[in-house]
KEMARVEX-599770 format. One record per residue (C-alpha): residue number from 1; residue in three letters; x, y, z. Coordinates in steps of 0.05 Angstrom, whole numbers. Layout:
+-----+-----+--------+--------+--------+
:   i :  aa :   east :  north :     up :
+-----+-----+--------+--------+--------+
: NUM : ALA :      X :      Y :      Z :
...
+-----+-----+--------+--------+--------+
//
This chain:
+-----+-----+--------+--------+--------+
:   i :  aa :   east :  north :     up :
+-----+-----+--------+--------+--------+
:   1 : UNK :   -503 :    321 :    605 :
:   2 : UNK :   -484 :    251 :    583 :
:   3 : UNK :   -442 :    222 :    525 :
:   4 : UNK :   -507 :    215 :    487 :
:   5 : UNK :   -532 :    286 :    502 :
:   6 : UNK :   -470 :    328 :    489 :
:   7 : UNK :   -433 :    348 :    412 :
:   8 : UNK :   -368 :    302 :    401 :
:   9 : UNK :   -316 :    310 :    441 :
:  10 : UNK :   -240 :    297 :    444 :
:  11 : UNK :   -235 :    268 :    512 :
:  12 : UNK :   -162 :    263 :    550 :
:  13 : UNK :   -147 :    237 :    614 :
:  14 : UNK :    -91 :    267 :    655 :
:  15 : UNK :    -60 :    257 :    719 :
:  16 : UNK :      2 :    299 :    733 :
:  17 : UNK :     53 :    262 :    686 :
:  18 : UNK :     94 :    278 :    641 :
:  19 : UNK :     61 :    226 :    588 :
:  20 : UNK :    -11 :    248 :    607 :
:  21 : UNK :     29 :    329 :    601 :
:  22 : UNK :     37 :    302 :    523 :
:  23 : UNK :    -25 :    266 :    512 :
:  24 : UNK :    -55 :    336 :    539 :
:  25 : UNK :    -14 :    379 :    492 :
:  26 : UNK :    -46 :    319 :    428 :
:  27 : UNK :   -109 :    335 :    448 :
:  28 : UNK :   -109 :    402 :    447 :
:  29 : UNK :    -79 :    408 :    380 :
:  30 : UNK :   -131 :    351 :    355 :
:  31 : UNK :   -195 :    384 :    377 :
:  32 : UNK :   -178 :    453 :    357 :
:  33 : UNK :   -160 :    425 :    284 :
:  34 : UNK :   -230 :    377 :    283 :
:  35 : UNK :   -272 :    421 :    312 :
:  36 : UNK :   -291 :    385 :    373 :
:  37 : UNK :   -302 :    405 :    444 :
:  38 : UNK :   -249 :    388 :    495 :
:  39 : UNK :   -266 :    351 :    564 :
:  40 : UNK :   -207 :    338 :    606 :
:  41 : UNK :   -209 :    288 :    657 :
:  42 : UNK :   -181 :    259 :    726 :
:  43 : UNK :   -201 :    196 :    755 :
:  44 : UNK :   -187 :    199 :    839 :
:  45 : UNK :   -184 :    123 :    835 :
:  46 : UNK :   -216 :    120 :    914 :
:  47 : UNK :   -244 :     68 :    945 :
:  48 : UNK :   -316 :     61 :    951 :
:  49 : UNK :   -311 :     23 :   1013 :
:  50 : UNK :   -262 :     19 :   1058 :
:  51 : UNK :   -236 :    -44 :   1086 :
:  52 : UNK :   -220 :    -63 :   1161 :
:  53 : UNK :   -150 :    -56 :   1150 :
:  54 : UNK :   -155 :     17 :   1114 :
:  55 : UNK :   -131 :     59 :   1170 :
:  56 : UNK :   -174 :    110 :   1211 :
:  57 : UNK :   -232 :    137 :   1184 :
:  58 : UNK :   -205 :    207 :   1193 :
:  59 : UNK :   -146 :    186 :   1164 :
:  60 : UNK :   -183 :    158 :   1104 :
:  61 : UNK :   -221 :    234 :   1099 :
:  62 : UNK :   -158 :    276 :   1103 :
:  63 : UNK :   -125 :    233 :   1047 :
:  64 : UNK :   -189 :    233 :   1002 :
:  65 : UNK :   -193 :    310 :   1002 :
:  66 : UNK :   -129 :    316 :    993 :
:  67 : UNK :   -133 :    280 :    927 :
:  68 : UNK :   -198 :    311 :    908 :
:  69 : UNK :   -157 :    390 :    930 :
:  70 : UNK :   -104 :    359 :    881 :
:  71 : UNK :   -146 :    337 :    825 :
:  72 : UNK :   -181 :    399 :    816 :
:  73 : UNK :   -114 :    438 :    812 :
:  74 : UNK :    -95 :    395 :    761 :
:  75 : UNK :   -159 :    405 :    721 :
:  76 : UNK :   -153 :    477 :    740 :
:  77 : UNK :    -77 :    477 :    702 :
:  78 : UNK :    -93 :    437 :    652 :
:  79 : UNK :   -167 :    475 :    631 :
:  80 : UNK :   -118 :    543 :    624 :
:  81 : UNK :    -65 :    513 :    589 :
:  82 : UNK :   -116 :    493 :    537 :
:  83 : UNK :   -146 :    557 :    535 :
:  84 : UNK :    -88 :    597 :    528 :
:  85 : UNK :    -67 :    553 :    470 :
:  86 : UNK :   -128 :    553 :    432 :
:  87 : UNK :   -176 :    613 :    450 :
:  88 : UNK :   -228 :    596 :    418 :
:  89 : UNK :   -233 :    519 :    450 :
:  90 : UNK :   -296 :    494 :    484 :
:  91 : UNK :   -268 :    466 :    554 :
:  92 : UNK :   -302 :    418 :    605 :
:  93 : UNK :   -270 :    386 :    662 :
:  94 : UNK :   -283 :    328 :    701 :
:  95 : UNK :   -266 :    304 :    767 :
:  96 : UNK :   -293 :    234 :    782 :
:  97 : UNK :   -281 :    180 :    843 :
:  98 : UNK :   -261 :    126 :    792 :
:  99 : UNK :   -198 :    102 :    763 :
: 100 : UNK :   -184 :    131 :    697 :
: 101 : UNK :   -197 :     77 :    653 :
: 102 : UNK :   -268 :     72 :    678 :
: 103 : UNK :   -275 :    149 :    680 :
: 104 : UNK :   -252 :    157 :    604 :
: 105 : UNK :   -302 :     95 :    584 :
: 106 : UNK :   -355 :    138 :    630 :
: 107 : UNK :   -350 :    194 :    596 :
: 108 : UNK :   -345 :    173 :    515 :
: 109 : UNK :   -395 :    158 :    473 :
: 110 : UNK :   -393 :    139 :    396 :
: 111 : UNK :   -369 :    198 :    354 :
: 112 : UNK :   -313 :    212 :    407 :
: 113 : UNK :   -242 :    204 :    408 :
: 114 : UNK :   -207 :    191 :    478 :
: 115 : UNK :   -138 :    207 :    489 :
: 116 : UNK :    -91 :    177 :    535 :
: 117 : UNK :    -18 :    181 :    555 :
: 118 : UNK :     32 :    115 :    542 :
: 119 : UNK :     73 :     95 :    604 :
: 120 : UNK :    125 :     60 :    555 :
: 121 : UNK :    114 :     -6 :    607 :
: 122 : UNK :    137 :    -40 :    549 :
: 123 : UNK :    101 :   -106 :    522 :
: 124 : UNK :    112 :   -159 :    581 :
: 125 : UNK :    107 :   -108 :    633 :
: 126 : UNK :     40 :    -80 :    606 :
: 127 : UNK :      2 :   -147 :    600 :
: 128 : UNK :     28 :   -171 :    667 :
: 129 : UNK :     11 :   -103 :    701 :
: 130 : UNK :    -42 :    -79 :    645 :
: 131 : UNK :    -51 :     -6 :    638 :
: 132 : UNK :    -93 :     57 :    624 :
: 133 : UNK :    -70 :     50 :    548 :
: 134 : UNK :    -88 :    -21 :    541 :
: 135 : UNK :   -156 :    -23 :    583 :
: 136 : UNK :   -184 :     32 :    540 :
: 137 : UNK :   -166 :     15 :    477 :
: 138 : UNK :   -191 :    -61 :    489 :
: 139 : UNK :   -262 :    -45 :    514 :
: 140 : UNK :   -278 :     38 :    495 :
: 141 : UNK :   -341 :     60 :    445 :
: 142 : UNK :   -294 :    103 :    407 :
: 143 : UNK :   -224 :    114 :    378 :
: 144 : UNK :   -174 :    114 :    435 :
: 145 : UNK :   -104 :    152 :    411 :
: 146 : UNK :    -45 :    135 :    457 :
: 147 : UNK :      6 :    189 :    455 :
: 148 : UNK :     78 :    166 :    485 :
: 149 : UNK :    113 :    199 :    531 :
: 150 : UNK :    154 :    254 :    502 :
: 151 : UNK :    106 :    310 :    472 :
: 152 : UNK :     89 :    314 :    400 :
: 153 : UNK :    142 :    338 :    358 :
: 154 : UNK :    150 :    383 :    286 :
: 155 : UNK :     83 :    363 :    245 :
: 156 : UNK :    106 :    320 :    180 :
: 157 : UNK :     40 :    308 :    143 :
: 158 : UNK :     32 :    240 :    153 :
: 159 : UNK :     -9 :    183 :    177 :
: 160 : UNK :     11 :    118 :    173 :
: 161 : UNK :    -57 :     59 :    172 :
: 162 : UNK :    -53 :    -14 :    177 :
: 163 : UNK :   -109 :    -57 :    125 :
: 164 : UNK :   -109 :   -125 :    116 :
: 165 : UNK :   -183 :   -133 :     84 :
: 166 : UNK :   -221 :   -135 :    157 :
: 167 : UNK :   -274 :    -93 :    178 :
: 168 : UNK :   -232 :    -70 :    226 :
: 169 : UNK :   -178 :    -42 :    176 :
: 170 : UNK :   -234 :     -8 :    141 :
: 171 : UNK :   -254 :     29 :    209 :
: 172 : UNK :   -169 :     48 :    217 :
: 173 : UNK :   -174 :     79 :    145 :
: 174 : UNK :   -231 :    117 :    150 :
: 175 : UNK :   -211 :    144 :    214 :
: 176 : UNK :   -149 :    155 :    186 :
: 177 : UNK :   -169 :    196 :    117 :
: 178 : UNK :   -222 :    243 :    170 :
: 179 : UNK :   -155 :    256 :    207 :
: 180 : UNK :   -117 :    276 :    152 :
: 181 : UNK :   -169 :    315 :    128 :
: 182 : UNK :   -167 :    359 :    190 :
: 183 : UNK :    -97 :    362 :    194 :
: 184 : UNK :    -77 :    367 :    120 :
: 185 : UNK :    -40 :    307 :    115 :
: 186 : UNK :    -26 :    249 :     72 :
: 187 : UNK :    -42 :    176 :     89 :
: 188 : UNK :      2 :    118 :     78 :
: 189 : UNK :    -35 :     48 :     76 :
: 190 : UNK :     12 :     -8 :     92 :
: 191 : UNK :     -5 :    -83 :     75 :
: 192 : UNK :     41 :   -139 :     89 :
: 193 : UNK :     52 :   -211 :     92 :
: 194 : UNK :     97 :   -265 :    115 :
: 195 : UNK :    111 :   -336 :     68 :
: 196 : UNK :    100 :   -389 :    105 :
: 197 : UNK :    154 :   -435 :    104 :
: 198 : UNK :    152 :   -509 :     97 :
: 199 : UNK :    170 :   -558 :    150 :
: 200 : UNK :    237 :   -575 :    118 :
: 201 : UNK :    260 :   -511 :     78 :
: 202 : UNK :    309 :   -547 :     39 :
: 203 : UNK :    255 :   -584 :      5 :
: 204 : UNK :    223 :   -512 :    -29 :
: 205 : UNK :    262 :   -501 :    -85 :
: 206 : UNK :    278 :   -424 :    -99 :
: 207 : UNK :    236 :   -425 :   -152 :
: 208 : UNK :    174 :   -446 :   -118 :
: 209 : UNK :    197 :   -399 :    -57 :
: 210 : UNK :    191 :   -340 :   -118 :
: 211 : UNK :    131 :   -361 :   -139 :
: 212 : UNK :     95 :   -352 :    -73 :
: 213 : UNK :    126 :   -292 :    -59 :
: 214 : UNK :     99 :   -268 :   -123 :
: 215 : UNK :     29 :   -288 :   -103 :
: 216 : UNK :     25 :   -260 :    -37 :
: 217 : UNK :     42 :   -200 :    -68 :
: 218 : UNK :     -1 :   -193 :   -117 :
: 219 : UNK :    -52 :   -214 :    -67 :
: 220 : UNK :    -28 :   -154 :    -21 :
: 221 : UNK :    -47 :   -114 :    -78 :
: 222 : UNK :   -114 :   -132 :    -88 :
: 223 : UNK :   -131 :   -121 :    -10 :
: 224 : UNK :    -96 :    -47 :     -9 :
: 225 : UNK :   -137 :    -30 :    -76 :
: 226 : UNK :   -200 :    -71 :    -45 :
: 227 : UNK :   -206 :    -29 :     18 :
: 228 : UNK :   -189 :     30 :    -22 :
: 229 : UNK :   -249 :     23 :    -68 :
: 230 : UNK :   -297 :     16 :     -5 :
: 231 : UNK :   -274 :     64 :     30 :
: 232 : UNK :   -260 :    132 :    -12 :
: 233 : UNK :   -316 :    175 :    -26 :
: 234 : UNK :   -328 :    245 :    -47 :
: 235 : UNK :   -306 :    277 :     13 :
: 236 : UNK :   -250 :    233 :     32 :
: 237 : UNK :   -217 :    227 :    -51 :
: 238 : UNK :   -177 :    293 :    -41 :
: 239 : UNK :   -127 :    258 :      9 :
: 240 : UNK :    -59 :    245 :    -24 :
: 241 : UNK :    -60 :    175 :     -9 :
: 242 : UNK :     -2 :    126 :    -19 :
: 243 : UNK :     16 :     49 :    -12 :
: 244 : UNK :     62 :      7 :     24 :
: 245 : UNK :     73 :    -72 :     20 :
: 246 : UNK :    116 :   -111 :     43 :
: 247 : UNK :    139 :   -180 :     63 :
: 248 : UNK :    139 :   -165 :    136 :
: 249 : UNK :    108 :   -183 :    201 :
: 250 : UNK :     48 :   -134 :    208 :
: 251 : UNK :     77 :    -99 :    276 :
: 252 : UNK :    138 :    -98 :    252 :
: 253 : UNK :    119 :    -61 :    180 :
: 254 : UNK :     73 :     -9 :    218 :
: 255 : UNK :    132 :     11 :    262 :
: 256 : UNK :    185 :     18 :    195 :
: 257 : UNK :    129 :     52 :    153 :
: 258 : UNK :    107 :    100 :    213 :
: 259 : UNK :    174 :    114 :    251 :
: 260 : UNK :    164 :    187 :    224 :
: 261 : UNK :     89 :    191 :    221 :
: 262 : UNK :     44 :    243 :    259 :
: 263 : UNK :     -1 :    183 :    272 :
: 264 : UNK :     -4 :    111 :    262 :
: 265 : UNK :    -77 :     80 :    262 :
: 266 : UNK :    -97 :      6 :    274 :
: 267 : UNK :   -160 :    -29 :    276 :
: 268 : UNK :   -180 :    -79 :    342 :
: 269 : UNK :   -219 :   -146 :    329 :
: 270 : UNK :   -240 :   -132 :    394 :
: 271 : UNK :   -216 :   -194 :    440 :
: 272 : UNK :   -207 :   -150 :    488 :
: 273 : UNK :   -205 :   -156 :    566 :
: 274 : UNK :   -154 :   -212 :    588 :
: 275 : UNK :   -153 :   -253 :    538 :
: 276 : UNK :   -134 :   -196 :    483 :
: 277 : UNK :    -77 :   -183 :    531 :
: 278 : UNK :    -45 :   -261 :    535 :
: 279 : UNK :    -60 :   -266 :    457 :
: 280 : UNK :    -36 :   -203 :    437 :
: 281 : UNK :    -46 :   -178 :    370 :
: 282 : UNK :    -23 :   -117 :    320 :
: 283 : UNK :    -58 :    -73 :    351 :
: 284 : UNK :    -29 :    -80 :    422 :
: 285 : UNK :     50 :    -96 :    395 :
: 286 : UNK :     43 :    -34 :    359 :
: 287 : UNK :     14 :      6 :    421 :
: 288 : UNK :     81 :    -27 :    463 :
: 289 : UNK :    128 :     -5 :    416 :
: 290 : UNK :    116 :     59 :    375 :
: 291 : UNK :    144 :    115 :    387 :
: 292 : UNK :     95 :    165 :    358 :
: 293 : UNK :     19 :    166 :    370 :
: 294 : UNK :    -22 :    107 :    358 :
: 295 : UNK :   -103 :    112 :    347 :
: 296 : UNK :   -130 :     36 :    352 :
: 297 : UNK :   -198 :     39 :    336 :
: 298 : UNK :   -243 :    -17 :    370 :
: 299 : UNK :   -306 :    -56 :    336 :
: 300 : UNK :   -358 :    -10 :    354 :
: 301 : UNK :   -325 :     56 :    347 :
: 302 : UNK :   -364 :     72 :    279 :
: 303 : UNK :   -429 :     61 :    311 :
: 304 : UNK :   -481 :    126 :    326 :
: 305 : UNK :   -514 :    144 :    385 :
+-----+-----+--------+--------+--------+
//
């Protein structure tokens, strides 16, 4: 049964870590409170052909079982852990040849959410090395939530969402409000802005400075209440929903508002691929640097099957 075939999913990739360990232990939780099946996966990231330089071909054999033994132990764990957590769970494992990011993007379709575990690489690191995180989140059909190492802590009712007027902070909120919905929390919508100075900052009187910190901020205002309007409906209006703006850089306000959130969500313009990793963006200094589960939500991750 493909993506297109099967109910929603929550879909989490795990390998043996302790950060995939956590992102496990998110899914779990997040399927059983939305309703959704669970499919765990491994990719064996083996080499479809071997080159001259690969070593025997028995060799080759021997090691790729051994993986394969390996992968479905892990499955195997990970398949009861869920179960014994949450009885009542719907539980499919996969075991695919692939590296994980192209076994997660294999197996999602729209309506799912994939979850992965954060290796903490650490901004430079990740876009010089890239990573599971970052490859899925740039180029996957659905929401991707990155879970950092350490598991999930205490519950504290809230998620934290990023707008700025886009389409793509629209996607974040609604995603956002479903989640909270599930989980019975409250959302926080942050909004900020930074003044642009002038070439020779002497020359902009504090008066004038005042001023256009007065009109970004109103301006802030009308975005938060903008998005608001297009986006709450009748099944969404009993959230508790609150506002934060600030003069800020965008990353840098996520991380203050969220420090203590369950979740922090962030829409994706969708650059993705290399480029999105030289150019960077909120999305992707937010996914380096948070400490607490981040759901970035790419451009076609409202579409239907």
């Amino acid at each position: 049964m493909n993506a297109q075939e099967r109910p929603s999913a929550v879909i989490v990739g795990v390998d043996g870590s302790p950060v995939a360990r956590a992102a496990l232990v998110w899914a779990v939780d997040a399927a059983a409170r939305l309703g959704r099946r669970l499919r765990i996966v491994h990719g064996l990231g083996l080499p479809l052909v071997a080159g001259t330089f690969a070593g025997p071909a028995s060799e080759r054999f021997r090691s790729g079982d051994a993986a394969r033994e390996a992968g479905h132990a892990l499955l195997v764990e990970s398949a009861e852990y869920a179960r014994s957590t949450r009885s009542d769970l719907h539980v499919a494992t996969v075991l695919a040849p692939e590296d994980a990011p192209e076994v997660l993007l294999d197996e999602a379709g729209h309506g799912d959410v994939i979850v992965v575990g954060s290796r903490g690489l650490g901004a430079v690191r990740a876009i010089v090395l890239g990573s599971v995180s970052l490859r899925t989140s740039s180029r996957a059909p659905c929401p991707v939530v990155v879970v950092p190492g350490a598991e999930p802590g205490p519950r504290r009712g809230r998620v934290v969402v990023g707008v700025d007027g886009s389409e793509s902070s629209r996607r974040a909120l609604r995603f956002a409000l479903d989640h909270a919905l599930a989980t019975d929390a409250e959302v926080v919508v942050v909004n900020s802005w930074e003044v642009p100075l002038p070439e020779d900052p002497a020359a902009l009187a504090a008066g004038a400075q005042l001023s256009h910190e007065e009109m970004f901020d109103r301006q802030s205002e009308e975005v938060v209440a903008g998005v608001l309007a297009e986006v709450i409906d009748d099944r969404n209006q009993a959230v508790e929903i609150s506002a934060v703006r600030m003069q800020a850089d965008p990353v840098d306000a996520l991380l203050e508002a969220g420090g203590d959130a369950d979740l922090i969500v962030v829409g994706s313009r969708g650059r993705g691929g290399v480029r999105g990793l030289v150019l960077g963006s909120t999305s992707q200094g937010v996914l380096a640097r948070a400490r607490v589960p981040v759901a970035v939500l790419p451009p076609h991750s409202e579409e239907t099957d």
